[in-house]
ROSE-4610 file (N, C-alpha, C; in Angstrom, 1 decimal, always signed):
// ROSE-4610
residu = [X/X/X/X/X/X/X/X/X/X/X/X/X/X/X/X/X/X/X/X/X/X/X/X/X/X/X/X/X/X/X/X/X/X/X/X/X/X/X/X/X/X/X/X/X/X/X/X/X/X/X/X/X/X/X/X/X/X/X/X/X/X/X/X/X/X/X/X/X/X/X/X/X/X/X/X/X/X/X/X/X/X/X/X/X/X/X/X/X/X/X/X/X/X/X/X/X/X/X/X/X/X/X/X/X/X/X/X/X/X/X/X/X/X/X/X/X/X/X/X/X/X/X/X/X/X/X/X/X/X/X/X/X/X/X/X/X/X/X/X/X/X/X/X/X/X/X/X/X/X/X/X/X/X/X/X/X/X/X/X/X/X/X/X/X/X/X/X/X/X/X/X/X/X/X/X/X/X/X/X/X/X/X/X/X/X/X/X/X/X/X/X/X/X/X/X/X/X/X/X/X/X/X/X/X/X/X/X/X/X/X/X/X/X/X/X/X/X/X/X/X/X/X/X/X/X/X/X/X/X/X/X/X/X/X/X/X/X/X/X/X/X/X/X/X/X/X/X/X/X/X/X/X/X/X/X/X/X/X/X/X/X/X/X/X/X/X/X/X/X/X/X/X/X/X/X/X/X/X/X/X/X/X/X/X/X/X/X/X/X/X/X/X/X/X/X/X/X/X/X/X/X/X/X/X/X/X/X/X/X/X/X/X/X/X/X/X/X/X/X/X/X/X/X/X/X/X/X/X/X/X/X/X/X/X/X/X/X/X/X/X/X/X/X/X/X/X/X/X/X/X/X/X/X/X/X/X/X/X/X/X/X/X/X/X/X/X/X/X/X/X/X/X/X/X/X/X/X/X/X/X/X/X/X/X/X/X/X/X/X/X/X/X/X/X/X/X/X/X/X/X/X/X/X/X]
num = [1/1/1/2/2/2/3/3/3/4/4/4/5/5/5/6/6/6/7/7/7/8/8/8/9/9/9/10/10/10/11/11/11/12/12/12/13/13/13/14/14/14/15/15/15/16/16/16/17/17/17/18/18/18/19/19/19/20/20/20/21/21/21/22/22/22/23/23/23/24/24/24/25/25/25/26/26/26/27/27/27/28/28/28/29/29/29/30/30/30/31/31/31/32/32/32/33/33/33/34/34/34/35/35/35/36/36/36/37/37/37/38/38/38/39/39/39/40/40/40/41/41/41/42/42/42/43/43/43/44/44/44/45/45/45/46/46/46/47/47/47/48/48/48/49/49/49/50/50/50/51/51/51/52/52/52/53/53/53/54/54/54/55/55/55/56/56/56/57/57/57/58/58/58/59/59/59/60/60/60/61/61/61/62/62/62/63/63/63/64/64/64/65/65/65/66/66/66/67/67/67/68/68/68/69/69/69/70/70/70/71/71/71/72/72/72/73/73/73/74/74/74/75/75/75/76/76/76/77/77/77/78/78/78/79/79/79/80/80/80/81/81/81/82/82/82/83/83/83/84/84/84/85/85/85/86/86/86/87/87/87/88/88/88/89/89/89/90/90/90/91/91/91/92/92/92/93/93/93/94/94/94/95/95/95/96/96/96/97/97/97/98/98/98/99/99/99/100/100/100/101/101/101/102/102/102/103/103/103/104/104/104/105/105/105/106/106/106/107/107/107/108/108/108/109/109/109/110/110/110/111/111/111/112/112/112/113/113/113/114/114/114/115/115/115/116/116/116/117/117/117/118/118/118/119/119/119/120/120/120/121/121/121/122/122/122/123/123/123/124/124/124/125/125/125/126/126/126/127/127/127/128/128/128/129/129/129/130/130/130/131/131/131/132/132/132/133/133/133/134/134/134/135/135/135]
x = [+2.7/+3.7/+3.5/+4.6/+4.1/+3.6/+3.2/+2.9/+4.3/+5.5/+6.8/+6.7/+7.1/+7.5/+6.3/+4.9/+3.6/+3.7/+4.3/+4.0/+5.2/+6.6/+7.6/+7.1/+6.6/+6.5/+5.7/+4.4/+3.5/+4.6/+5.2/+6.2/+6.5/+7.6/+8.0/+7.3/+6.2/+5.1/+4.4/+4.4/+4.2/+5.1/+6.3/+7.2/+7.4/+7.1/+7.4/+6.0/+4.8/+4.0/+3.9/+4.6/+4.2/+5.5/+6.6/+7.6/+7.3/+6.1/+5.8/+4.8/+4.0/+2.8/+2.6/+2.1/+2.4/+2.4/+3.0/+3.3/+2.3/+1.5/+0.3/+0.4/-0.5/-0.4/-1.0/-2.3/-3.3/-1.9/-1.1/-0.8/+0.5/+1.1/+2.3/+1.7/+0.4/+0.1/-0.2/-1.5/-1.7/-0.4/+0.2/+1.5/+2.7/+2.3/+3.4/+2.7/+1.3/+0.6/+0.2/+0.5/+0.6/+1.9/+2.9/+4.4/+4.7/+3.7/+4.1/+3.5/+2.1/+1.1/+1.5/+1.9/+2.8/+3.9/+4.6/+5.9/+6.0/+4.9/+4.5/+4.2/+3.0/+2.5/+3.9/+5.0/+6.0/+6.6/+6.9/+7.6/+7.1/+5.8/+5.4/+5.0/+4.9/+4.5/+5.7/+6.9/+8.3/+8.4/+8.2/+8.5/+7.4/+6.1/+5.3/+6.0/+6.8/+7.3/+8.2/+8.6/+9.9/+9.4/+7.9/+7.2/+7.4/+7.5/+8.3/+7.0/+5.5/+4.5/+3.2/+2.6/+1.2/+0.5/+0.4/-0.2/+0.5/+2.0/+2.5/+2.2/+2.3/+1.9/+0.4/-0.4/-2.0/-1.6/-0.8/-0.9/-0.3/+0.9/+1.5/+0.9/-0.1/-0.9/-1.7/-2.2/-3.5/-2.9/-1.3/-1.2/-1.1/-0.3/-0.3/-2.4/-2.5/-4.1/-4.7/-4.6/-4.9/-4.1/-2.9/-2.1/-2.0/-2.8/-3.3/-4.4/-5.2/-6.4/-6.4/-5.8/-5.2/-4.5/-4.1/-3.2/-4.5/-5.5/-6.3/-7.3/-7.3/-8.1/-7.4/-5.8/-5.0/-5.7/-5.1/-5.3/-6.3/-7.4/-8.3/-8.9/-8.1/-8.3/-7.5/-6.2/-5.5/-6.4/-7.2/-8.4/-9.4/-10.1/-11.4/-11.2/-9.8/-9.4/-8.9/-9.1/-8.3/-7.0/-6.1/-4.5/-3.8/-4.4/-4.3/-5.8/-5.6/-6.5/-6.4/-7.8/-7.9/-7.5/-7.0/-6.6/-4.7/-4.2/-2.6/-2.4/-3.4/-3.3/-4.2/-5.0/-5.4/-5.1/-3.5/-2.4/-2.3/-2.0/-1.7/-3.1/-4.0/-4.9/-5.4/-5.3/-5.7/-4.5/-3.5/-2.4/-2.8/-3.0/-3.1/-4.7/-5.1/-6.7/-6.4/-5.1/-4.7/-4.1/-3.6/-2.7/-3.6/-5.2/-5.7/-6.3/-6.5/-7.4/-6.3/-4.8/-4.2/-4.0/-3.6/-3.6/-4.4/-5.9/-7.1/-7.0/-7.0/-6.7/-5.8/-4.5/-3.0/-3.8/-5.0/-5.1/-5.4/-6.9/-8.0/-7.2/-6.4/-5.8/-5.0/-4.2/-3.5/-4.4/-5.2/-6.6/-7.7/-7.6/-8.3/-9.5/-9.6/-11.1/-11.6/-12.7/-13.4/-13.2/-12.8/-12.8/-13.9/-15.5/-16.3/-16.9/-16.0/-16.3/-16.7/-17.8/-18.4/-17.5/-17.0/-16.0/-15.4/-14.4/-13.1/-12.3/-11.1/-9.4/-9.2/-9.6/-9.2/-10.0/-9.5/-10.4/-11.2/-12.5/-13.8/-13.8/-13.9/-14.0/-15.3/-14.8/-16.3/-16.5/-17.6/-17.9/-18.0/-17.7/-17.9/-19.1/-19.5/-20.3/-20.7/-22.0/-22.9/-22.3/-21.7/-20.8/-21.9/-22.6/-23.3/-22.3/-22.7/-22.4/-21.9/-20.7/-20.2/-19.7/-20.5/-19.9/-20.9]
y = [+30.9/+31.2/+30.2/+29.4/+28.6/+29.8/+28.5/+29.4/+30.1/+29.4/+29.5/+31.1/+31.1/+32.7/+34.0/+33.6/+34.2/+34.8/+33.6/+34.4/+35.3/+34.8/+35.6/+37.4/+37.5/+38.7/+39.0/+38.6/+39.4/+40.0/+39.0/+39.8/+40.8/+40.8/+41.9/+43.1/+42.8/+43.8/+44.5/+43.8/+44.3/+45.2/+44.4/+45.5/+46.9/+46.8/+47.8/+49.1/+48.2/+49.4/+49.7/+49.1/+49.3/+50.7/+50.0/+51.1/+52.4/+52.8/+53.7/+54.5/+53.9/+54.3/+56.2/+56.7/+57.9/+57.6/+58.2/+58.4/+58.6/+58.4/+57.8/+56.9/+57.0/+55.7/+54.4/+55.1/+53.9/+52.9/+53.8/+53.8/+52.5/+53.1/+52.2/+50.7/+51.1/+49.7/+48.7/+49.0/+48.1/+48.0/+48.8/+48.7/+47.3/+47.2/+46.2/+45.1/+45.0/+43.8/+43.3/+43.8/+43.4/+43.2/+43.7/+43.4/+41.8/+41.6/+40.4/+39.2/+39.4/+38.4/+38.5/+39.2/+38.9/+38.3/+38.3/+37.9/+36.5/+36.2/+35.0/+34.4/+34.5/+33.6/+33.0/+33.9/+33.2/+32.3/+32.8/+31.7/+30.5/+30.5/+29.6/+28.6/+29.2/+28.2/+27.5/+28.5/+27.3/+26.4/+26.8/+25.3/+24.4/+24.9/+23.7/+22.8/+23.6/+23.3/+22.0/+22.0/+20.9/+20.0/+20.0/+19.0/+17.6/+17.0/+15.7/+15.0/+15.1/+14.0/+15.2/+14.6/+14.7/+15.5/+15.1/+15.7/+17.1/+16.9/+18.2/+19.4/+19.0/+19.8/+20.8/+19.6/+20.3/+21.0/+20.9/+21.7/+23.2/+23.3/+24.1/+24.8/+24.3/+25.0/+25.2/+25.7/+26.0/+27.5/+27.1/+28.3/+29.7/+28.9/+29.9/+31.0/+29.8/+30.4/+31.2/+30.9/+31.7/+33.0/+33.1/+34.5/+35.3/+34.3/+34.9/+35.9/+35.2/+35.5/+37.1/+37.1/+37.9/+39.0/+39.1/+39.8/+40.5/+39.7/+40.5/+41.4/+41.0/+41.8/+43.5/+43.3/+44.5/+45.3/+44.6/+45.4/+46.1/+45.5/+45.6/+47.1/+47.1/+48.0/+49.5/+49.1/+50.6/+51.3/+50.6/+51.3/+51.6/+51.0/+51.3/+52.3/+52.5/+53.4/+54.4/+54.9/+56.0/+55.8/+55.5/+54.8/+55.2/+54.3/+54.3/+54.1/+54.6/+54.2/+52.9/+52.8/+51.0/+50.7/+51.7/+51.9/+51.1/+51.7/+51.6/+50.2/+49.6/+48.1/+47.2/+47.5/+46.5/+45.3/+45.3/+44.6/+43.6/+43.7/+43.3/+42.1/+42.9/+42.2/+41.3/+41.5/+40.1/+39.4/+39.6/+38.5/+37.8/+38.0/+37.2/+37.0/+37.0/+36.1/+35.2/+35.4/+34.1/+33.2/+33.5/+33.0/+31.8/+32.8/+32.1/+30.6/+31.3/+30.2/+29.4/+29.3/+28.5/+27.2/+28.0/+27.4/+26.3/+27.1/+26.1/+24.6/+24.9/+24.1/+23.0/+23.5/+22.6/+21.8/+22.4/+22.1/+20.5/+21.0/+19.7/+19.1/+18.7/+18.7/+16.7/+17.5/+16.9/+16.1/+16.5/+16.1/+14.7/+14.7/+14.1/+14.8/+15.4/+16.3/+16.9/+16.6/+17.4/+18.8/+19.1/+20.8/+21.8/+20.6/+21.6/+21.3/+20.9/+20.5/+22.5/+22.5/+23.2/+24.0/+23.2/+23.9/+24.5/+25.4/+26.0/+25.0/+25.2/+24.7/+24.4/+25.2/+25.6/+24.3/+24.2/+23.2/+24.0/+23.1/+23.9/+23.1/+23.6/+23.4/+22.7/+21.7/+20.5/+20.7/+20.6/+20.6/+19.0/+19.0/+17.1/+16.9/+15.7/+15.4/+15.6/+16.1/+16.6/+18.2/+19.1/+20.2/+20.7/+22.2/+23.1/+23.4/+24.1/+24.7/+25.7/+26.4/+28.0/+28.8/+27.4/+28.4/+29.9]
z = [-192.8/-191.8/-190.6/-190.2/-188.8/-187.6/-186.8/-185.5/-184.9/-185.1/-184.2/-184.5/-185.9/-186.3/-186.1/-186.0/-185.7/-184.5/-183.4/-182.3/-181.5/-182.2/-181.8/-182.8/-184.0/-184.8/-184.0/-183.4/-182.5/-181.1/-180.5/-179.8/-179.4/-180.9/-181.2/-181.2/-182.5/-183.2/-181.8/-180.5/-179.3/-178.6/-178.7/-178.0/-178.5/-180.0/-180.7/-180.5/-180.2/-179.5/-178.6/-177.6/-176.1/-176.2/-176.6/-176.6/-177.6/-178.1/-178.6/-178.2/-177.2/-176.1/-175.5/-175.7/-174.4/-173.6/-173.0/-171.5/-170.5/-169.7/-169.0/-167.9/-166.9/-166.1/-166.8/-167.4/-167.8/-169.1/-169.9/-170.9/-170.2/-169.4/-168.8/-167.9/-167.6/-167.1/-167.9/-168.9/-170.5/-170.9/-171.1/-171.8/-171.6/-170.0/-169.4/-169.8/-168.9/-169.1/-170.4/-171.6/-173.1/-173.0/-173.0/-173.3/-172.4/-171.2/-170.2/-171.5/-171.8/-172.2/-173.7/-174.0/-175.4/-175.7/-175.0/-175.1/-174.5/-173.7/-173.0/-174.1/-174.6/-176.0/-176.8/-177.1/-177.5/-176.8/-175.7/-174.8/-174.9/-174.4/-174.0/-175.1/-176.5/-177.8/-177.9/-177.9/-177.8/-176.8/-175.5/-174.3/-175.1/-175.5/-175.9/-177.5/-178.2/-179.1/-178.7/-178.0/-176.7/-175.6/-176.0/-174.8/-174.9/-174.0/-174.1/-173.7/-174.1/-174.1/-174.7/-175.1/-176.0/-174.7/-173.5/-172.0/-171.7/-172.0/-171.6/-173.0/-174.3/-175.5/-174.9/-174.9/-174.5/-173.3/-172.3/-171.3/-171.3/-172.5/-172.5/-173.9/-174.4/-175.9/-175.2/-173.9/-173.4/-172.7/-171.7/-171.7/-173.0/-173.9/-174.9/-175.2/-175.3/-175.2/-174.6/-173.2/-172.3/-172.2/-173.2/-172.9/-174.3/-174.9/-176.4/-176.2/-175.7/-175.6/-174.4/-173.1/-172.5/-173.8/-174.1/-175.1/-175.9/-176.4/-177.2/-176.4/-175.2/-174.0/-173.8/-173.9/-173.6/-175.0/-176.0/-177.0/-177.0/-176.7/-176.7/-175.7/-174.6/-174.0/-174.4/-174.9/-175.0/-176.5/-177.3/-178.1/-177.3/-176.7/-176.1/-175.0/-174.1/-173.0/-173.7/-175.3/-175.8/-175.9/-175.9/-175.3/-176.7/-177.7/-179.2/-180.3/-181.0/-182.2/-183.0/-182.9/-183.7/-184.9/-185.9/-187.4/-186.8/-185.3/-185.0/-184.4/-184.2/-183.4/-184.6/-185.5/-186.4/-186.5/-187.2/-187.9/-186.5/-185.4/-184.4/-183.5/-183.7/-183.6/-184.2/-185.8/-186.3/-186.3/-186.0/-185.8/-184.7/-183.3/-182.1/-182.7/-183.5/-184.1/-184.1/-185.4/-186.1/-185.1/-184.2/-183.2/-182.2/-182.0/-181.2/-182.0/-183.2/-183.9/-184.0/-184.3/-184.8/-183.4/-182.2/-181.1/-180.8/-180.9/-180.5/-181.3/-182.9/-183.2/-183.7/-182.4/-182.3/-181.2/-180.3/-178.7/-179.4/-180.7/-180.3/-181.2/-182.7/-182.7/-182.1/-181.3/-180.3/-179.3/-178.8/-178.3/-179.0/-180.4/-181.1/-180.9/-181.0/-180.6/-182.0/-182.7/-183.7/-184.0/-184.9/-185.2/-184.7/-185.2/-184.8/-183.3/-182.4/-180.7/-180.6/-179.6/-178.8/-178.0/-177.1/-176.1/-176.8/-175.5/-175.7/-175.1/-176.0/-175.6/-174.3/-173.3/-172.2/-171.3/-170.3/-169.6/-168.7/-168.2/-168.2/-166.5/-165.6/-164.1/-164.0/-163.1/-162.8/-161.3/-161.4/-159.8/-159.0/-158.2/-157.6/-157.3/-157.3/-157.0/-155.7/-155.6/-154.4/-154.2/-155.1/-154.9/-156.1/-155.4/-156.5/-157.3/-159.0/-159.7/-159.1/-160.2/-159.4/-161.2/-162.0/-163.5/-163.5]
């Protein structure tokens, strides 16, 4: 399955549990902040789909990343805060897996970067010269 169709089904497959959520505060706030960072991941893999230079691809395959990866955080929470059971988000989860893995390796990729590079996708904050560390 391409990524195009992967991340719009996650989307969806999001909307369709957020819109099935109890009713809760904890429930309505995960609930948004997954329906934002899910629906983002689509968005944003299509503008990257339409990037009109190699610089703008990686910049806009990193957001996807970063709101993939966000997305598996929520999930992550409406199991671990009670919200839902991990047997009802499974399916969902290992989709934005596949999502993340697929991403990373659109990033390097595009990058020319080795599969098995160290890093993450994401760019990693340098400090300047004569400026301490703050990782």
């Amino acid at each position: 399955m391409r990524l195009k169709d992967r991340t719009k089904g996650f989307a969806l497959a999001a909307m369709r549990l957020v819109e099935s959520l109890p009713r809760s505060r904890a429930a309505d706030v995960i609930g948004l902040q997954l329906l934002r960072s899910a629906t983002s991941v689509a968005a944003n893999y299509r503008a990257a789909s339409r990037a009109r230079s190699r610089k703008e691809f990686i910049a806009k395959m990193g957001i996807v990343e970063e709101e993939a990866d966000e997305s598996q955080l929520w999930l992550d929470l409406t199991v671990e805060g009670g919200v839902v059971d991990a047997e009802r988000v499974a399916d969902l989860r290992r989709d934005i897996d596949v999502i993340v893995a697929m991403t990373v390796r659109s990033i390097r990729t595009a990058r020319g970067t080795s599969q098995s590079a160290p890093h993450p996708a994401l760019r990693t904050p340098h400090s300047l010269p004569g400026e301490p560390d703050v990782c």
